[in-house]
N, C-alpha and C positions, 0 to 999 in steps of 0.2 A: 711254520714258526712265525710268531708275532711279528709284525712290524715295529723298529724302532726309530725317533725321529732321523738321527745320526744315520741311519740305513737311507731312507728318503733323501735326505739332507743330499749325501754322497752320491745318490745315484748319478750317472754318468748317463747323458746322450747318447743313442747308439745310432746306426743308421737305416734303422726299423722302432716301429714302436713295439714296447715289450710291459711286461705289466711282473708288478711285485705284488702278493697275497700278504693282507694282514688274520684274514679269519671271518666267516660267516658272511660272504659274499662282497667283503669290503676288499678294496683294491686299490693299485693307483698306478696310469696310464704313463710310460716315460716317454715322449714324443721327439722325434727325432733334433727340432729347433730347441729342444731342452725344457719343456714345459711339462708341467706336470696335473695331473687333472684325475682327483678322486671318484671313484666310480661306485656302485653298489649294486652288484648283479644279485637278482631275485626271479620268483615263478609267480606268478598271480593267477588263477582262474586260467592252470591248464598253457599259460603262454610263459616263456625265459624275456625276460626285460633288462634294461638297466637304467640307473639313476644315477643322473649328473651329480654329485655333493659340494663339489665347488673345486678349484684352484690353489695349490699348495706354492706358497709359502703362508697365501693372505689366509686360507684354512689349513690350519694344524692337523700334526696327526689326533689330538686328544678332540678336535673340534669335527672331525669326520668322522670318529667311532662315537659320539654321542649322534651325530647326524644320522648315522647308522641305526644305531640302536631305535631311533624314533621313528624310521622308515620301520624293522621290523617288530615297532609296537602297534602301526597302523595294519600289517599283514595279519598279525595274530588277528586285530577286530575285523578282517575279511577288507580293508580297504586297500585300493591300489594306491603307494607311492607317488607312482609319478603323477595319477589324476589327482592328489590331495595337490601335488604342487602346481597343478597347474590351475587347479581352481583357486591356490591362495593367491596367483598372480595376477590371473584375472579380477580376484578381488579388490588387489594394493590396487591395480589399472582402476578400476571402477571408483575407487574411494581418491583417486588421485583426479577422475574427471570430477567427479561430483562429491567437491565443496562449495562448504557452504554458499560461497558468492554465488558460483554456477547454476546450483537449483534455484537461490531467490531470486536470481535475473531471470531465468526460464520463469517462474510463477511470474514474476511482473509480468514478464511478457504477456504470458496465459490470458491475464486476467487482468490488465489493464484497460481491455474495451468495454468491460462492465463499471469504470468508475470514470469520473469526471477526468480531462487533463489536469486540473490543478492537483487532483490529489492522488494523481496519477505520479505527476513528476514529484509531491513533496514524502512520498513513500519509500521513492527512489532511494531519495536523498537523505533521507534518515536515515537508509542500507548504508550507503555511502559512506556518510560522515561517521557512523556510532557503530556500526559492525562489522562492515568490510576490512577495517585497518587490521583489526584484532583477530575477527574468527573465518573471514573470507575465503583465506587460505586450508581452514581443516577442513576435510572429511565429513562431512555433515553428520553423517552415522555414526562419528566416535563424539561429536561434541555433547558432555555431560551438564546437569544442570550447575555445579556448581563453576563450570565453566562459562556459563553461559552467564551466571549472575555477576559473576566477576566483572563482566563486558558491560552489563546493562548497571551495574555499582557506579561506573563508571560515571553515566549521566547523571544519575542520581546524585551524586558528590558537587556535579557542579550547578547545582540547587532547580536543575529541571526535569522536577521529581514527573510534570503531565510527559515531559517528553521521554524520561525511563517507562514509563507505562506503554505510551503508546509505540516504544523501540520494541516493547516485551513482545508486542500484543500481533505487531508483524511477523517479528519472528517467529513463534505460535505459528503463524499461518504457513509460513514456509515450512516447517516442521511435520505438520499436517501433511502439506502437499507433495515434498517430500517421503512420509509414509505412504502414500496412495501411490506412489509410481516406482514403487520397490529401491528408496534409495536411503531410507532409513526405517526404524521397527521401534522408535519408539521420541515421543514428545517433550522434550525437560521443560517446559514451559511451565507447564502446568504444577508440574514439583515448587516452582516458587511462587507459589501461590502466597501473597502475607510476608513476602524476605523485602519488600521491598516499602518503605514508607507511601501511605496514600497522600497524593496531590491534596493540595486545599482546593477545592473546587472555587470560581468566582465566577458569578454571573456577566454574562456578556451586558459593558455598560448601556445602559438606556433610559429613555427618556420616562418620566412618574406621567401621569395625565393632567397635573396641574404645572407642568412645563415646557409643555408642548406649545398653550397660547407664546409664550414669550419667546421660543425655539420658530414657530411660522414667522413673527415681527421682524427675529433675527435675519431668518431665510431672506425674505422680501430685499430688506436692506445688505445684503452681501452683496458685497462686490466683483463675485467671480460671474463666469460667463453663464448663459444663459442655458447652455448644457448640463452643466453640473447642476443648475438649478433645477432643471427640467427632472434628471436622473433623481437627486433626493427628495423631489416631491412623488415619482413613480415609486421609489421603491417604500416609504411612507404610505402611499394610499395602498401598494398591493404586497407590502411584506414579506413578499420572494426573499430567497438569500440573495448575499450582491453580484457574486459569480454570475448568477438566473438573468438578474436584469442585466449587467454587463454585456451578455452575449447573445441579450435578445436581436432578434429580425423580424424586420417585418411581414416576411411572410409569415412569421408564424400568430399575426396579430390579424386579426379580423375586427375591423371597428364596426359593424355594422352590428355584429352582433353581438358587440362587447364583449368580446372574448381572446384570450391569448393561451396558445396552447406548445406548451413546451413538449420540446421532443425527450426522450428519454434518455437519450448519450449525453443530454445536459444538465440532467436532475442528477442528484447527490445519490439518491436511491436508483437508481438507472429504470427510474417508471415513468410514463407521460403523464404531465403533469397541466391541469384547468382551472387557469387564472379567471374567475370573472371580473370583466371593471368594471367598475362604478364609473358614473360620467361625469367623476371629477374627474377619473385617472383616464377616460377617454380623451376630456378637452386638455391634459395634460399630453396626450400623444397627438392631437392635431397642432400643438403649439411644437413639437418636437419635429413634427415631418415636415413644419416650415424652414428648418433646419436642415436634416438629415431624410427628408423624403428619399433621393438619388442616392443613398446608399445601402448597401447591405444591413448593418444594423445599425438598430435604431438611436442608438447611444455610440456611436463608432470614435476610433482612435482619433487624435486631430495631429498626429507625426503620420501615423501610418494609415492610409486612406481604407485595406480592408480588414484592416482590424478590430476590437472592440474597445470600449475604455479601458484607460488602464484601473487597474486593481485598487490602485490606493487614490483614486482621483476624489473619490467620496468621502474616503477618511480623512483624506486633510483638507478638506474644505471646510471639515467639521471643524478639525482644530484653525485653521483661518477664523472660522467663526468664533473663539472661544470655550470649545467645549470638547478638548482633551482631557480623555481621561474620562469624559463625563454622557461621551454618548459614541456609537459605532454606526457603519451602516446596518451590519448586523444585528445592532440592536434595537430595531424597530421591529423585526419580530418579535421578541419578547413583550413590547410595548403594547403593540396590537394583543397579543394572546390574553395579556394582564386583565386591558381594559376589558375585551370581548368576553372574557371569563368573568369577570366582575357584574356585566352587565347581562347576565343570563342569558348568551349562546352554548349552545351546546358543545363539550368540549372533543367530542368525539369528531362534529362540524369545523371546531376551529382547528384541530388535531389533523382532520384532512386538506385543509387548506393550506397550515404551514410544509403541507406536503415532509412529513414526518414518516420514521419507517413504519406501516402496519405487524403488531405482533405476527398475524397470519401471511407470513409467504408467501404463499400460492398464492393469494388472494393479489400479490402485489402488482401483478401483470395486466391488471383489468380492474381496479377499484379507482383509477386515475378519475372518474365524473359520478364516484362515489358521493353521496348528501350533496351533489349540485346545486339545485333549486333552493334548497336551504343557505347554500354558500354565497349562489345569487344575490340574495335577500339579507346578507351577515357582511358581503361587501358595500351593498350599498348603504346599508347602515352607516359601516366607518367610512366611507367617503363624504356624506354627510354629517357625522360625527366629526370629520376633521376639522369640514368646512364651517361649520358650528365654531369653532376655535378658534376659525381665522378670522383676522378681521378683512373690511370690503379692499377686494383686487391685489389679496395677496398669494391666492392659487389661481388660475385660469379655470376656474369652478364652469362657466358659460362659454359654450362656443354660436356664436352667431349660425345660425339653421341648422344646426347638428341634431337628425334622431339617434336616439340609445335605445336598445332593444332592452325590454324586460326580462329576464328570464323566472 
């Protein structure tokens, strides 16, 4: 005869455990301290089993006979009960290790010896600040797109539409890496493709070529030290990013053969990268090593002895000079590209020089002293295109017996 609740309800503690039958294998254990514990005895593949269904009072009787009922709806499809629930458990476990936060820290981790530290740690910090609060905590494998937009709405509201792009464009990544290591099956990135307003793109501010003379006159007469001076006339003659020069060393500078050759943990594309100088930007390094010869780099901190300049030392030198808003250190590549495109070098030459990602991949691991001789010949041009601009002794253009190798 059925079980009713009022029967359970009543049942009485004995001093054995003893069991009450509701029908088709459902049950329920009365255990001597008074507890009570629904069962669901079954056969699977030839073996007698039983399945825990849960704890009465907190599972009813009406909540155990549908429990019931769905264990023997997986028998009929030939599956075993209790392996369905222990694989669901193992699942919740697994969706419970791995959120969202957890996979994207594993992927930083992964994959942050292939990028710069700057932009190492400013990737972090985007997880950080714009997705961690929100979606850190879910299941990575349940987070849907319009979930996800929701999060990335977020930035975009407070009008930094570049930085909702590049929050999206992380996430993406995680997503990805995530599907490769079996912790999710599918990418909502890509579903929002267009949900979100495009940035207005603005060009990194720089200098035109007819204000450059009046930008060298400026330099001369500035009154900051002679470091900073030295730094925004190198990175001017060799148009590296400011990160590059920042973190330059001297070893990795060869003046003899006028050359500087960056390692690849320092490049933006993580390729080794072949500065030629021109021997302006040479006697601009023998006026630097009268400085900083005795240390590690060549541009080094002046608080902290092995460190390198700091980040914004070049920026606001700029604005000290009056030209906020109106020039970067950054923005001397652009300058350089402008002019050197203007003046018929080849732009595939100057494309290698700003050390720019090559479409071909493969190729990126060994195209670093790609159109060299040409690049040679395209630096010393602008070293004497600058010098052209300035007027007398306001670059250290001549060094007293200095040779320069041709290449």
């Amino acid at each position: 005869m059925p079980l009713t609740d009022t029967k359970v309800r009543n049942a009485k503690a004995l001093n054995k455990v003893y069991k009450l039958f509701d029908g088709h294998g459902l049950h329920i254990l009365i255990q001597p301290n008074g507890s009570k514990w629904w069962r669901f005895k079954y056969r699977a593949f030839g073996k007698e089993k039983l399945l825990s269904l849960g704890v009465y009072p907190q599972v009813t009787l009406a909540d155990a006979r549908e429990r019931c009922i769905k264990a023997r709806k997986l028998l009929a499809a030939r599956f075993d009960p209790s392996e369905a629930k222990k694989e669901a458990k193992r699942q919740a476990i697994l969706k419970s290790e791995n959120t969202f936060e957890a996979v994207a820290r594993e992927w930083h981790s992964q994959f942050k010896h292939k990028w710069t530290p700057d932009y190492a740690a400013s990737a972090l910090r985007r997880l950080q600040n714009h997705i961690f609060p929100r979606l850190g905590t879910r299941p990575i494998a349940d987070i849907t797109p319009p979930e996800m937009l929701s999060v990335v709405r977020v930035v975009e509201k407070a009008g930094t539409l570049d930085m909702a792009q590049r929050v999206m464009q992380l996430s993406g990544q995680i997503f990805t890496y995530a599907i490769a290591t079996g912790r999710a099956t599918r990418n909502p990135v890509p579903d929002l493709r267009g949900a979100l307003k495009p940035p207005v793109r603005k060009h990194m501010a720089h200098f035109k070529a007819d204000e450059l003379p009046d930008f060298l006159k400026t330099l001369e007469t500035f009154s900051g030290n002679a470091q900073t001076k030295n730094a925004i006339k190198f990175l001017m003659l060799t148009f590296v990013r400011t990160g590059e020069m920042r973190g330059a060393e001297w070893v990795e500078i060869n003046l003899a053969k006028a050359e500087w050759r960056i390692p690849a943990e320092r490049m933006k594309m993580r390729s080794p990268h072949i500065v030629p100088l021109s021997k302006q930007a040479v006697a601009v390094l023998h006026a630097q090593r009268n400085i900083s010869g005795n240390r590690q780099h060549v541009f080094p901190n002046q608080h902290r002895p092995m460190g390198c300049m700091s980040e914004n030392t070049v920026l606001y030198a700029l604005y000290d000079m009056g030209y906020r808003f109106k020039a970067t250190g950054h923005g001397f590549r652009a300058t350089a590209s402008t002019i050197l495109n203007e003046h018929g070098f080849s732009p595939d030459v100057i494309e290698r020089q700003l050390a720019h990602c090559p479409r071909d991949q493969v190729r990126a691991s060994y195209n670093h002293a790609q159109y060299l001789p040409e690049r040679r010949r395209m630096m010393e041009w602008w070293g004497d295109y600058v010098e052209r601009l300035s007027s007398s002794n306001i670059l250290p253009f001549t060094g007293g017996g200095v040779t320069y190798a041709k290449g």
